[in-house]
ZATI-944454 format. One record per residue (C-alpha): residue in three letters; chain; x, z, y. Coordinates in steps of 0.1 Angstrom, whole numbers, plus 5000, padded with zeros to 4 digits. Each point is the difference from the previous one (the first is absolute). Layout:
! residues N
{ALA,A,{X,Z,Y}};
...
//
This chain:
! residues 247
{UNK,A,{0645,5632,6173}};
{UNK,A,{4999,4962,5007}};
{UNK,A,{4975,4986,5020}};
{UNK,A,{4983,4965,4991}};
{UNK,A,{5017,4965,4994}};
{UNK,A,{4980,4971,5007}};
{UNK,A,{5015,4965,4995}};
{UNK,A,{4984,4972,5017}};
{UNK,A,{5011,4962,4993}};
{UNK,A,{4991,4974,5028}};
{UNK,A,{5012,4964,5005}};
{UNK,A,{5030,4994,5024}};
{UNK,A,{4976,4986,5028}};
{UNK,A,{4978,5036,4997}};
{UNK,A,{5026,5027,4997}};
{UNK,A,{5007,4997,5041}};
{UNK,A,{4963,5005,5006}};
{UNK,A,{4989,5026,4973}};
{UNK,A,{5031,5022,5008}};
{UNK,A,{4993,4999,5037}};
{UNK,A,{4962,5009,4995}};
{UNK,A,{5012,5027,4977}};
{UNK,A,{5028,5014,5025}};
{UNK,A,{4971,4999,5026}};
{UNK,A,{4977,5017,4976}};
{UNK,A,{5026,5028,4994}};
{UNK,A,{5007,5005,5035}};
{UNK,A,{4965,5002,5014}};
{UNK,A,{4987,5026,4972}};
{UNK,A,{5030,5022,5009}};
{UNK,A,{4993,4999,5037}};
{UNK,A,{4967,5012,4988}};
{UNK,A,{5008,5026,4978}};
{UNK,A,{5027,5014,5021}};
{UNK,A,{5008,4985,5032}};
{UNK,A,{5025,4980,4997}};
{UNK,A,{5022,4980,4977}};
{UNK,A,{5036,5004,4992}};
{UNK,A,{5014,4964,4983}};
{UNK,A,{5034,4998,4987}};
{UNK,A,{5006,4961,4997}};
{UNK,A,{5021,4980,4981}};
{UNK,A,{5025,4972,5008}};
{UNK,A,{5008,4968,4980}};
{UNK,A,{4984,4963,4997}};
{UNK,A,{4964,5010,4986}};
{UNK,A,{4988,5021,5030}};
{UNK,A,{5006,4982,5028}};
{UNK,A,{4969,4979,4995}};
{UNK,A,{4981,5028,4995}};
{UNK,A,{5010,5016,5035}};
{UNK,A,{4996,4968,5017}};
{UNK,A,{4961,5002,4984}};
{UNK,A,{4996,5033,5012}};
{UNK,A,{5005,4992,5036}};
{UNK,A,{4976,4970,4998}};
{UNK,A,{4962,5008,5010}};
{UNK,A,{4978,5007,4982}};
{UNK,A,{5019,5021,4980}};
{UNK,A,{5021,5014,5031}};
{UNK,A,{4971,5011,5017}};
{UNK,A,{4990,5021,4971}};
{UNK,A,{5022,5028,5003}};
{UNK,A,{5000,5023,5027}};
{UNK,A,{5040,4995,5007}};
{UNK,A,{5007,5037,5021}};
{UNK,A,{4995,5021,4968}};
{UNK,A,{5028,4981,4980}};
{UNK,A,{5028,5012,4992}};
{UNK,A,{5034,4975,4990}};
{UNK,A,{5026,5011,4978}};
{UNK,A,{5028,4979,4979}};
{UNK,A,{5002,5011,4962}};
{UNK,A,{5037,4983,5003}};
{UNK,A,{5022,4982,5028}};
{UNK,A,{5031,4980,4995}};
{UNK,A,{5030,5013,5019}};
{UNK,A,{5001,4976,5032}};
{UNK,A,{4986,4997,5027}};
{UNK,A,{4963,4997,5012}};
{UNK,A,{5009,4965,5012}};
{UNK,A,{5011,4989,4969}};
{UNK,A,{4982,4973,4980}};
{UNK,A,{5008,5021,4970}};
{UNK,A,{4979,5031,5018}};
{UNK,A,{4974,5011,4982}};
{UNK,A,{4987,5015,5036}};
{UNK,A,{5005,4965,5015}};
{UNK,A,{4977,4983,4975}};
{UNK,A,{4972,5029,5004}};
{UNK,A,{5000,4994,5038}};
{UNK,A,{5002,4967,5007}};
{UNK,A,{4973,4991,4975}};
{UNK,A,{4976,5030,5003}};
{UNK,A,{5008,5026,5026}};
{UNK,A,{5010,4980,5030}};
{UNK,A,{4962,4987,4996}};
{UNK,A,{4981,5033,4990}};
{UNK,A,{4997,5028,5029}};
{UNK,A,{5015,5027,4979}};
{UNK,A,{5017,5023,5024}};
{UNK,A,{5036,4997,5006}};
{UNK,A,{5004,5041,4991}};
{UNK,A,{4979,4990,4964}};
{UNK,A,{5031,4982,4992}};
{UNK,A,{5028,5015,4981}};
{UNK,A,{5030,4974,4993}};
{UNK,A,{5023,5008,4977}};
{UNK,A,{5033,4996,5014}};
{UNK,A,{5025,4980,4981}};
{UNK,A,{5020,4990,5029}};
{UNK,A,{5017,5033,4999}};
{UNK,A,{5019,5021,4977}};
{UNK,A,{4979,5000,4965}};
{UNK,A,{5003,5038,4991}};
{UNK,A,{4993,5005,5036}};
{UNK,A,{4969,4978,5005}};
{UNK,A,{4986,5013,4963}};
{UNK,A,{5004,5037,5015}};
{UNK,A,{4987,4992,5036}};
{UNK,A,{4964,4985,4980}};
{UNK,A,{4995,5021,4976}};
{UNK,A,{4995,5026,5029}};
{UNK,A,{4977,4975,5015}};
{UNK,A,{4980,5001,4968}};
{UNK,A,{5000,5041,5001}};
{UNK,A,{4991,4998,5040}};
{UNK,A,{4968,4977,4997}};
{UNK,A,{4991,5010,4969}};
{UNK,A,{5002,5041,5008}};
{UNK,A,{5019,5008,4967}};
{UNK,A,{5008,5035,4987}};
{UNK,A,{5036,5001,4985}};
{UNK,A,{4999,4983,4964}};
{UNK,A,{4966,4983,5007}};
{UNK,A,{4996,4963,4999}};
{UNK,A,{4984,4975,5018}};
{UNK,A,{4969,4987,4989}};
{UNK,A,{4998,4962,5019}};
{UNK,A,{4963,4987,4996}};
{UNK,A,{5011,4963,4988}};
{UNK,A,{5035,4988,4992}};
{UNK,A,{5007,4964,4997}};
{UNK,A,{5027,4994,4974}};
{UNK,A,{5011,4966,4980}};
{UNK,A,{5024,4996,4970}};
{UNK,A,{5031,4976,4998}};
{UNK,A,{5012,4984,4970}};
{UNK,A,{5024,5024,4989}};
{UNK,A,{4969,5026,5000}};
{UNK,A,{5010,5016,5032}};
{UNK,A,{4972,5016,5023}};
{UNK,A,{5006,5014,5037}};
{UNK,A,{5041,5002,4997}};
{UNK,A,{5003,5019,4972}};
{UNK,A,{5017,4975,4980}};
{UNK,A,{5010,4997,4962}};
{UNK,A,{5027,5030,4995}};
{UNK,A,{5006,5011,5028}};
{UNK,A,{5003,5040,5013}};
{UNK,A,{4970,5001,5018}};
{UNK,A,{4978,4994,4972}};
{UNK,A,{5009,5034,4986}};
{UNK,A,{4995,5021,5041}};
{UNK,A,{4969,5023,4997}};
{UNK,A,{5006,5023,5027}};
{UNK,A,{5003,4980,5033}};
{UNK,A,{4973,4973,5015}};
{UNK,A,{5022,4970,5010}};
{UNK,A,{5038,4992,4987}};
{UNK,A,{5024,4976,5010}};
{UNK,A,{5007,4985,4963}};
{UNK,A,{5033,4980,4991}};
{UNK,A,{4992,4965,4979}};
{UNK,A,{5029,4988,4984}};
{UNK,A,{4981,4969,4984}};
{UNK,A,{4996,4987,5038}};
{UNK,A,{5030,5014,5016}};
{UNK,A,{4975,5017,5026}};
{UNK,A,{4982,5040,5008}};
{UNK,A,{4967,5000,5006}};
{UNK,A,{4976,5026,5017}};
{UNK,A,{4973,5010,4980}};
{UNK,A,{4969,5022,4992}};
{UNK,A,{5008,5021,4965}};
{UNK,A,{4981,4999,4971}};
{UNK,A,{4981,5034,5006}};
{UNK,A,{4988,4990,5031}};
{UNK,A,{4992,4962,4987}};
{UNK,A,{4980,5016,4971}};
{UNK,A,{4981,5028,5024}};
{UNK,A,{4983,4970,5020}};
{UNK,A,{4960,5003,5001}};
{UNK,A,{5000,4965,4995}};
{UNK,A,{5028,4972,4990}};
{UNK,A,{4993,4964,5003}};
{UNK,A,{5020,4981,4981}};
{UNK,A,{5009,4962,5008}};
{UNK,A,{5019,4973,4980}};
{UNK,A,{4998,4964,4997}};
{UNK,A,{5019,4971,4984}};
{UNK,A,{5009,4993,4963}};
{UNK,A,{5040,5017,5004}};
{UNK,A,{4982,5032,5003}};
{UNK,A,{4981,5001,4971}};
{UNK,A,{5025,5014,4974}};
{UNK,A,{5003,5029,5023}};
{UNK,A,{4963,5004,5003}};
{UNK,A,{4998,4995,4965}};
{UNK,A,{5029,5033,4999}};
{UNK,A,{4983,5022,5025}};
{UNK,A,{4964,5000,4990}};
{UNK,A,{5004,4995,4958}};
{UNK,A,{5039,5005,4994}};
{UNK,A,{5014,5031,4980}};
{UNK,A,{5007,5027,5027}};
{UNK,A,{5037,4997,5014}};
{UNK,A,{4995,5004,5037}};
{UNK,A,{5040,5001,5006}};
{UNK,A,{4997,4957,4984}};
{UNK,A,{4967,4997,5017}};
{UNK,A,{4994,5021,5034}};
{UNK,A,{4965,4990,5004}};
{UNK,A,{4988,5015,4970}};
{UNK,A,{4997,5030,5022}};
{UNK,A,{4968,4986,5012}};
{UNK,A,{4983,5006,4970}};
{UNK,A,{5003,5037,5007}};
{UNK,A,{4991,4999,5031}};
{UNK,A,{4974,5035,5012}};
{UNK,A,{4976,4972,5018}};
{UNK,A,{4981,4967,4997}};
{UNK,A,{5025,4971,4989}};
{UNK,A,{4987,4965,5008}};
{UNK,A,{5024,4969,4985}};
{UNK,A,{4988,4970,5015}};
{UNK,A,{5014,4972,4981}};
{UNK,A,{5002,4963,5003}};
{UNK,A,{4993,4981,4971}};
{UNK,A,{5031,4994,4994}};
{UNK,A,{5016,5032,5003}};
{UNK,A,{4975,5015,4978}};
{UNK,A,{5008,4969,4976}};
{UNK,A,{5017,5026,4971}};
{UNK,A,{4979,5026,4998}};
{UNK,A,{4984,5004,4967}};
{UNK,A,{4967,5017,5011}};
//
């Protein structure tokens, strides 16, 4: 059973804003309804804004930091100091400025060997989470984007990992960019409790277009998976990137 799909279209100066009070939103009704909130964030252009809005008052002060949880739903494989980090990008514009406790923070490492680091987290995952063998995660809010080519998290156009339904977190080959990747699968991705999802700029719009009204072919268009997600799914669009849709 899929859960609800809301698109929401906002100008290019209102999608920082509205997807911060909506992150915030998230966060804060978790903590009440359970106690905490695990994230999985996102790397890429769009969200560093976001995080950088998130550690500004008013909206910092709104969430009650120690009950949050920080996961990656992908890494690149280099270092944390890299500028191509996805880790580097989360701290230096939100977590360096938030007092989230250093033990809340579970970095994916992609400084050492891939198959290595996607083992070494996916037993993160089973540790804070308490799973049973062959349960999954459930992460209160993931924060996930889409590139051009349709990608979301790392699971990238044709690639192995899109087809991996037993483990929690691969280390996936992508021939298109000469790279591996660390990244959530696509059972865990779709067992979120809520999935916010964040894209901006006219060269993503064809994908949008793809993932939310193309004919199903997840192996072309990876984020399609989305739309089957168990939870809430909540595209936040610019104007732009929601330019093609037909409704």
């Amino acid at each position: 059973m899929s859960g609800q799909q809301r698109v929401l279209v906002y100008p290019a100066d209102r999608l920082v804003e509205e997807a911060a009070r909506r992150l915030v939103a998230i966060t804060r009704e978790r903590i009440a309804a359970t106690g905490r909130c695990t994230v999985a964030l996102s790397g890429g252009s769009t969200p560093g804004p976001v995080y950088r809005r998130l550690a500004t008052s008013p909206l910092r002060d709104e969430v009650d930091w120690s009950c949050v949880h920080v996961f990656w739903g992908d890494e690149r494989t280099v270092p944390p100091e890299s500028d191509q980090s996805n880790y580097r990008l989360a701290r230096e514009t939100l977590l360096d400025h938030v007092p989230i406790p250093a033990g809340q923070i579970y970095r994916l490492r992609g400084e050492i060997d891939p198959e290595t680091a996607a083992a070494e987290y996916e037993q993160t995952i089973r540790r804070v989470f308490n799973l049973a063998p062959g349960e999954l995660p459930v992460f209160d809010l993931l924060l996930q984007g889409i590139g051009p080519d349709g990608h979301t998290a790392s699971l990238f156009p044709g690639t192995v990992a899109l087809h991996e339904r037993e483990r929690l977190v691969v280390a996936n080959v992508v021939p298109q960019l000469n790279t591996m990747r660390l990244t959530l699968t696509v059972p865990v991705i779709q067992n979120a409790a809520r999935i916010v999802v964040l894209v901006a700029g006219r060269d993503k719009a064809e994908a949008v277009r793809r993932a939310l009204e193309g004919e199903w072919n997840p192996e072309e268009t990876p984020s399609q998976i989305l739309r089957q997600a168990r939870g809430e799914v909540d595209w936040l669009l610019d104007v732009d990137a929601a330019s093609l849709l037909n409704r």
